[in-house]
C-alpha positions in Angstrom: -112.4 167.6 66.3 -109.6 167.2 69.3 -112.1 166.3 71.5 -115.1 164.1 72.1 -118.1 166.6 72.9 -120.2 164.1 73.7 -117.9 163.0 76.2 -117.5 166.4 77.7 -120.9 166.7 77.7 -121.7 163.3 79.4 -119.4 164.3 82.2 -121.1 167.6 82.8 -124.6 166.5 82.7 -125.2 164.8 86.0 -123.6 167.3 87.9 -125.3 170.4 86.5 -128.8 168.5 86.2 -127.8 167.7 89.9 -127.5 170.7 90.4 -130.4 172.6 89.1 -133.0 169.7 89.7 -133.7 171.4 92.7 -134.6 174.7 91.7 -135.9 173.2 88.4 -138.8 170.8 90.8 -139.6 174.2 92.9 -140.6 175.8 89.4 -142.8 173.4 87.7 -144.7 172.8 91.4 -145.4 176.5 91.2 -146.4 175.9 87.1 -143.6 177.6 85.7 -143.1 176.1 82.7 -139.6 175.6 80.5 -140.8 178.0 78.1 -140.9 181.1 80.7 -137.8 180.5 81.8 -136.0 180.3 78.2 -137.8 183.4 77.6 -136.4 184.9 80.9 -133.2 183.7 80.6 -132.9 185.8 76.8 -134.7 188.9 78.4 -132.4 188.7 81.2 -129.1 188.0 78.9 -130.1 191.3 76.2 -130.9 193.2 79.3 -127.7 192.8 80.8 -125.2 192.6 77.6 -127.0 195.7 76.1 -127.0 197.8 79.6 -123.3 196.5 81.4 -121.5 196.2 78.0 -121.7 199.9 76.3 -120.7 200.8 79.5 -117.8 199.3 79.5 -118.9 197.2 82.6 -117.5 193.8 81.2 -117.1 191.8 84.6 -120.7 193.1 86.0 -121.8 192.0 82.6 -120.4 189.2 82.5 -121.2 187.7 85.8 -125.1 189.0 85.3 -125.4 187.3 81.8 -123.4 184.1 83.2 -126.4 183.7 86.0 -129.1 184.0 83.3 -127.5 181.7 80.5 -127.7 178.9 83.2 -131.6 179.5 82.5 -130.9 177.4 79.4 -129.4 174.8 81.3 -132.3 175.0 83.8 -135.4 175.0 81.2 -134.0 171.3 79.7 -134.3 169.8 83.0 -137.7 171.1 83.6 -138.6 170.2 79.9 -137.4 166.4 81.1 -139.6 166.8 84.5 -142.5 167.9 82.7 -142.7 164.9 79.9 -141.1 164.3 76.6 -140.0 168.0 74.7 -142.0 170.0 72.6 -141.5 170.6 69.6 -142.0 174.6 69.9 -140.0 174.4 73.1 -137.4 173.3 70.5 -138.3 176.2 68.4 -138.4 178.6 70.8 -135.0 177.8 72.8 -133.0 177.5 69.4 -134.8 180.8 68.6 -134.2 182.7 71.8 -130.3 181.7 71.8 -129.7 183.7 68.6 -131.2 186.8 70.0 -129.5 186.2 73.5 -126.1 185.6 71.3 -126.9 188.8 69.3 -126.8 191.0 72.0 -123.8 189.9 73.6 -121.6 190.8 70.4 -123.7 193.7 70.0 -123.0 195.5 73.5 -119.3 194.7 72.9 -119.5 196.1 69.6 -120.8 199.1 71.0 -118.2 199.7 74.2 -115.6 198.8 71.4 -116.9 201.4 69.2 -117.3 204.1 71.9 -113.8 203.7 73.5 -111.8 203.9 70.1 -111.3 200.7 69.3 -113.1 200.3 65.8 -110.8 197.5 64.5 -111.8 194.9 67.3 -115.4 196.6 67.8 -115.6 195.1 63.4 -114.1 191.4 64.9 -117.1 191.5 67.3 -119.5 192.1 65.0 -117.7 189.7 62.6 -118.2 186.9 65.2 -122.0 187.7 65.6 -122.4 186.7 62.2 -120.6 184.4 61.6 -122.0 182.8 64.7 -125.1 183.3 63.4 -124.4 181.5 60.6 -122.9 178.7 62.0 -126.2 177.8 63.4 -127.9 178.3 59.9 -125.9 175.9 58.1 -126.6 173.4 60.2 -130.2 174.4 60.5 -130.8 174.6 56.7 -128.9 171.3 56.1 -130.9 169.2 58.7 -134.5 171.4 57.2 -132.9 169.1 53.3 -132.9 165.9 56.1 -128.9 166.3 55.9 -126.6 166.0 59.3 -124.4 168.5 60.0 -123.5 168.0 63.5 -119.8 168.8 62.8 -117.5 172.0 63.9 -115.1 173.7 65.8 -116.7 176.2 67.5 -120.4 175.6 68.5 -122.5 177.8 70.4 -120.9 176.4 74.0 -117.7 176.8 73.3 -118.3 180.5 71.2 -120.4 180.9 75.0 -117.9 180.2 76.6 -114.6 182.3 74.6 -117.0 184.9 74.2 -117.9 185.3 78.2 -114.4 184.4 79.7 -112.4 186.9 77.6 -114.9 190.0 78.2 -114.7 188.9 81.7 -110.8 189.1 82.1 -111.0 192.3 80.6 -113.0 193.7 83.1 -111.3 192.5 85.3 -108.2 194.5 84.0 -106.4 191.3 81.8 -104.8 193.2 79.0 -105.9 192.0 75.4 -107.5 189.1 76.5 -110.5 190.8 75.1 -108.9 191.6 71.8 -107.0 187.5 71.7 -110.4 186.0 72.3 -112.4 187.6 69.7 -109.9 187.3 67.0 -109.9 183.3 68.3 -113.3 183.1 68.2 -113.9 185.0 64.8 -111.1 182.5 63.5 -112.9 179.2 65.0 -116.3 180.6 63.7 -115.2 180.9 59.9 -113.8 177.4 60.0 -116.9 175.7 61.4 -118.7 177.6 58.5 -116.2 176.3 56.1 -116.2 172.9 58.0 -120.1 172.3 57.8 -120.5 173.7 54.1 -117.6 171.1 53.1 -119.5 168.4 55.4 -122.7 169.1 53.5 -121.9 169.5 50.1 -120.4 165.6 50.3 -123.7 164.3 51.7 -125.8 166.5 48.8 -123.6 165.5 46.0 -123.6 161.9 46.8 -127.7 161.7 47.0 -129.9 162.3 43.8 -131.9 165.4 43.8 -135.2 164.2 44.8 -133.8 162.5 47.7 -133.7 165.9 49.9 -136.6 167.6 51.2 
C-alpha cells in the first residue's frame, strides 16, 4: 500500500461523524433505525445511477448518488448511538453496497453502450465485476477464519474513482470518464490478484483442518 488507510480514515472520522451526528440523533428520536436508512441510501443510489446515467446525465447523477452514499456514512453513526452493531445490520449494509455498486457500473454501462462507445461501456462492466469480486475474496477468506484486509482499490477508493470521473465528464472533462475506468478496472484486477496471493500464503502455511 502507499498509504496508511487507517490513517486516512482516522482523520476523516471525527469530522464526518461531526458532521452527521446531528441529523443521525434527529433520526433515532423519531425511531428510524440504521437499517432503514442503509436501505434508503441503496434504493436511493439504484434509483438515481439507473435513471440519470442511461441518460447520459452523469453530473445530475452523480451529485444525486453522492447525497445518498453519505446514507452509509450516516447509518454507522446511528448504529453507534443506538448500542453495539448488529450482526444483520453487518449483513445487510455489506449486502446493500454490492447492489448500490452494481448499479452504478450498470447505468454507465448502459449510456456507454447507447452512445457508441462499446469498448469503454465492456471496461465498465469489467470493473463491476471485478469489484464485485474484490469484496468476495475477502469475504470467502474471512468465512475459512483467514484475514484478508489487503488491496489497492477497496470499495472507497473504487467509490470514489468511480464517482469523480463520471462527474467530470458531465461536466464536459474530455476522457476523464474513459482514464478513470481503465484506472479503476486496472487497480480492481490487482487487488484480486493481491488478496488471492495474500491468502493462498495464510492457507498453505495452516493444516487443513485448521480452517472452517
Amino acid at each position: 500500500m502507499a498509504y496508511d488507510r487507517n490513517a486516512m480514515l482516522k482523520l476523516l472520522r471525527p469530522a464526518v461523524t461531526r458532521v452527521l451526528t446531528p441529523l443521525g440523533r434527529a433520526l433515532v428520536r423519531r425511531g428510524v433505525g440504521p437499517d432503514a436508512v442503509t436501505a434508503a441510501g441503496t434504493l436511493g443510489t439504484v434509483a438515481a445511477a439507473l435513471f440519470f446515467y442511461p441518460r447520459g446525465q452523469l453530473f445530475a447523477g452523480t451529485m444525486v448518488i453522492t447525497f445518498f452514499v453519505f446514507a452509509d456514512l450516516l447509518d454507522g453513526v446511528m448504529a453507534r448511538m443506538t448500542g453495539p452493531g448488529s450482526t444483520w445490520g453487518a449483513f445487510l449494509d455489506s449486502t446493500l453496497d454490492r447492489v448500490g455498486d452494481a448499479a452504478i457500473f450498470s447505468g454507465l454501462a448502459v449510456w456507454l453502450a447507447l452512445s457508441g462507445q462499446r469498448p469503454l461501456a465492456g471496461v465498465a462492466l469489467f470493473c463491476l465485476v471485478a469489484g464485485t469480486l474484490v469484496s468476495y475474496v475477502k469475504a470467502r477468506a474471512e468465512g475459512l477464519g483467514l484475514n484478508c484486509d489487503v488491496g489497492l482499490a477497496e470499495r472507497p477508493e473504487r467509490l470514489v474513482v468511480g464517482l469523480v470521473s463520471a462527474g467530470l465528464s458531465g461536466l464536459g472533462v474530455p476522457y476523464v470518464l474513459a482514464a478513470g475506468l481503465w484506472l479503476l478496472a486496472a487497480a480492481s484486477a490487482v487487488t484480486v490478484g493481491q488478496r488471492l496471493v495474500h491468502v493462498r500464503r495464510q492457507a498453505v502455511s495452516l493444516p487443513p483442518q485448521t480452517l472452517r
